[in-house]
N, C-alpha and C positions, 0 to 999 in steps of 0.2 A: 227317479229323476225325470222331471219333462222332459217332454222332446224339445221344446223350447229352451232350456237350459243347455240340455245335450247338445244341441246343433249349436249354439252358441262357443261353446266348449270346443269345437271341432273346428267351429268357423277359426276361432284365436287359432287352435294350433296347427290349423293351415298357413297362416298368417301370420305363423309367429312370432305371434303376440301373449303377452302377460295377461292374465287375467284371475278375478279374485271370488272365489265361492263363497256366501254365505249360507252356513245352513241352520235354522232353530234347530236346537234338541234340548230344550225345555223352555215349557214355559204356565208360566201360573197368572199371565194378565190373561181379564178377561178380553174378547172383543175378538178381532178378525187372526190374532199371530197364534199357531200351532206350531209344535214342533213337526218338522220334517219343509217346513215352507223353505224357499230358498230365493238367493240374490244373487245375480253373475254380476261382477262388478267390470267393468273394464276401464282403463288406466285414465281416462279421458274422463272419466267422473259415469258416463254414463251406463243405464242398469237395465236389468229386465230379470223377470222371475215375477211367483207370488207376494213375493214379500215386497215390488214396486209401489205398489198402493198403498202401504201402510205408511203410519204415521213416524215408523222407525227407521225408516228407507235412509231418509237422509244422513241421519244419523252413521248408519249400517255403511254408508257410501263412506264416506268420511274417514272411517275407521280403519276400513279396507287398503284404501288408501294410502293411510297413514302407515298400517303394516307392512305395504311395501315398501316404500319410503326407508323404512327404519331396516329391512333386509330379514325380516323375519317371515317363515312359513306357515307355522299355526298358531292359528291360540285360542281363547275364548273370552269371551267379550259380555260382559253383564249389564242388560239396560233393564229400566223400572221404568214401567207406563201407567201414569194417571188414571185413574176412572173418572167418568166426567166430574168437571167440577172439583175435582180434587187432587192432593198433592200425591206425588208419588211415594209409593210404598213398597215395602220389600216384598210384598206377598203377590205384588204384581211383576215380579222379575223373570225375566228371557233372556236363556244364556243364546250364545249364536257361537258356532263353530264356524270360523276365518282360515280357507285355505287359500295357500298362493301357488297357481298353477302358471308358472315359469314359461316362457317361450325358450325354444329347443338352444342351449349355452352355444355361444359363436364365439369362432375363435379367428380375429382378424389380425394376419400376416402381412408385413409391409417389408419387404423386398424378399424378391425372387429367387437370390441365390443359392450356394452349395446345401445351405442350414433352412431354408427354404423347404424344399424337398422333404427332408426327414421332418421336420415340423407340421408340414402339409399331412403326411401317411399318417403319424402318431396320432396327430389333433384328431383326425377322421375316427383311429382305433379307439378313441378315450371317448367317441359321443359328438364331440364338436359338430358344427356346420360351419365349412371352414369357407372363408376370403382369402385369397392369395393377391396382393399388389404391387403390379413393379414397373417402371417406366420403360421397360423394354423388351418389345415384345418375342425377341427370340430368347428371352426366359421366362415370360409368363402367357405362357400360354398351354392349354389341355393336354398337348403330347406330351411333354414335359414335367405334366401336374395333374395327373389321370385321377389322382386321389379329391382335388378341392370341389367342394360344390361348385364353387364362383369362381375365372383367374379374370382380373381387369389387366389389360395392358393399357395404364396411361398415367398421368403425374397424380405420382403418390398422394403428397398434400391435397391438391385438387380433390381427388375422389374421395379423399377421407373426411370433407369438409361437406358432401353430399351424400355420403352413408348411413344408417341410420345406427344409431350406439346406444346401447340399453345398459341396464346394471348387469346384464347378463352376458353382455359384452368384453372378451379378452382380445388386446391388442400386443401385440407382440410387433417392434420395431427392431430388425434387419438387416436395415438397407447395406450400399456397397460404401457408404462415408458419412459423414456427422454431421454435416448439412442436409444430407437429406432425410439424417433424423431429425436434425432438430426443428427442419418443414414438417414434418408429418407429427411432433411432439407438439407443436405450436394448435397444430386443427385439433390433438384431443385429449391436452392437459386438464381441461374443463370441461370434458363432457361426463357421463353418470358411468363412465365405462367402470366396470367390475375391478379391472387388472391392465396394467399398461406397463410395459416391459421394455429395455432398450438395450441391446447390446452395444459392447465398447468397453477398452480401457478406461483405467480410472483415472487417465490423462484427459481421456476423449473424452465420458461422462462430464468432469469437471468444468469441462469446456461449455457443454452444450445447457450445463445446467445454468452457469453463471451467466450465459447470457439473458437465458429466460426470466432469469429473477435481475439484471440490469433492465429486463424492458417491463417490468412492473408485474408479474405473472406474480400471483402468490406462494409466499414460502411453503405453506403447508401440502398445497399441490406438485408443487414441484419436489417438494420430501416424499411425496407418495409416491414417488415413480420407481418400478425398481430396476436398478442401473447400479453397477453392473445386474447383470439380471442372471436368474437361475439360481440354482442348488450348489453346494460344492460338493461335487463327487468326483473333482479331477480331471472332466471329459475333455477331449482336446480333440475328437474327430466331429464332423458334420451331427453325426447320428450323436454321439455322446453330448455334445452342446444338445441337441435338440431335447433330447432328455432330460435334460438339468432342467431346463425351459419349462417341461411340461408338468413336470414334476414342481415348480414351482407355484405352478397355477393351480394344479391340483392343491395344494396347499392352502392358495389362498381359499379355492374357492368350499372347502371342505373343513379348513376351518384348523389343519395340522398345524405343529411349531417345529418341523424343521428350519433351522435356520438358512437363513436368505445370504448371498455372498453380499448383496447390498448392505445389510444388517451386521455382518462381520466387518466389512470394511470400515462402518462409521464407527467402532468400537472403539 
C-alpha cells in the first residue's frame, strides 16, 4: 500500500470518517490498470491513489459510493475497457475489490438520567464512541459520566440539529418526558442514522408518533423508529433496561433476528 493511501486511511480514521478502498486484483485490459493499483475513495466523491488517472476512476468513484449507500462492505466489481477505437470486450476485463472502511460506530444518548449512566459504561464496553446529552448540567457532565467521550450540557433538540449523524450513527432517545423526545425525534427522524430508539410506554410512544405523522413526517420513517425500544428480557432496573437497549442495537447493527419489543407490540 502507498504511503499515500496509508496516510489517507489514518487521516479518515482520525477523523472519523468513512472511506472507500479500491483495489485491482485482476486485470486483462491492456494500458495503464494493473492489478494491486488502488483508489481511496471518500464520501464527498473525492479520490486519490493510482488508479486516479485512469479512465476507470470515475466510474470506480461512483460505485464506491453507491456501495455505501446501499450498506454493504465488500464486493467485486467487473468493468471492460475499450482498446482504442474499439468496443469493449471481455478479454479487457478488471475485477476491483471495494472495501468500506467505516468510521469508529457512535452511539448518541439524549438524556442524562438513571439509564443514562449504564448505557453511557456499556456503549463504551461494546466499542461505541459515545455522546451523552441533556439539558441539565448537574447530570451531564464528566463526574457523573467518566465513561462518554463527549457530555454536552445544553437543549437537547438544539445540539442534535448541529451534530454530525452518519449511517454509522445510533441514537438512543431518553429523555425525562415525551416532549423532549418528541423535540429531539423531530431533528433526527430524517437523518441517515443507523438506529434511533425511544423509550416510553405504548401510551407515550403512541402519542409522540401521532403527532409526527399529523405534521406530515413520513409513515415509513416514523415505522422505523423503534419505540417502545429494546429487547424483551424482562429488565426493569437502570442496568437491565440499558441492556435490552444495547442489545437491541447490537441486533440491528449485526444483522441478528432477535425480536424487537416494538415488533411484538405491532403483532
Amino acid at each position: 500500500m502507498s504511503d499515500l493511501i496509508a496516510d489517507g486511511i489514518i487521516d479518515a480514521l482520525d477523523r472519523n470518517e468513512t472511506v472507500v478502498l479500491a483495489t485491482v486484483i485482476r486485470s486483462d485490459a491492456p494500458g495503464k490498470v494493473r492489478p494491486g493499483m488502488k483508489l481511496l475513495v471518500r464520501l464527498d466523491g473525492s479520490a486519490l491513489g493510482s488508479l486516479a488517472e485512469t479512465q476507470l476512476a470515475a466510474s470506480i468513484v461512483d460505485d464506491c459510493l453507491r456501495t455505501v449507500r446501499e450498506g454493504a462492505e465488500t464486493r467485486v466489481i467487473r468493468y471492460t475497457l475499450p482498446e482504442a477505437g474499439e468496443e469493449a470486450r471481455a478479454e479487457n476485463a478488471v475485477d476491483v475489490y471495494v472495501e468500506v472502511i467505516f468510521d469508529r460506530p457512535s452511539l448518541l444518548i439524549v438524556g442524562a438520567g438513571h439509564i443514562g449512566v449504564p448505557l453511557t459504561k456499556i456503549g463504551k464496553i461494546l466499542g461505541f464512541e459515545v455522546t451523552i446529552i441533556d439539558d441539565r448540567a448537574d447530570f451531564a457532565n464528566a463526574e457523573r459520566l467518566p465513561d462518554a467521550d463527549k457530555v454536552i450540557a445544553a437543549d437537547m433538540a438544539e445540539t442534535l440539529a448541529s451534530l454530525p449523524i452518519t449511517r454509522n450513527t445510533y441514537i438512543i432517545l431518553v429523555t425525562r418526558g415525551h416532549k423532549y423526545d418528541e423535540g429531539a425525534l423531530r431533528q433526527v427522524i430524517n437523518s441517515d442514522a443507523a438506529y434511533i430508539g425511544m423509550i416510553g410506554s405504548r401510551t407515550r410512544v403512541r402519542t409522540v408518533m401521532g403527532r409526527l405523522l399529523n405534521d406530515g413526517f413520513p409513515k415509513e420513517r416514523v415505522a422505523s423508529v423503534y419505540a417502545p425500544i429494546g429487547i424483551d428480557i424482562g429488565a426493569q432496573t437502570p442496568e437491565e433496561i440499558a441492556v435490552s437497549i444495547l442489545a437491541e442495537i447490537v441486533k440491528v447493527r449485526r444483522g441478528g433476528s432477535a425480536p424487537s419489543i416494538r415488533d411484538l407490540v405491532r403483532r
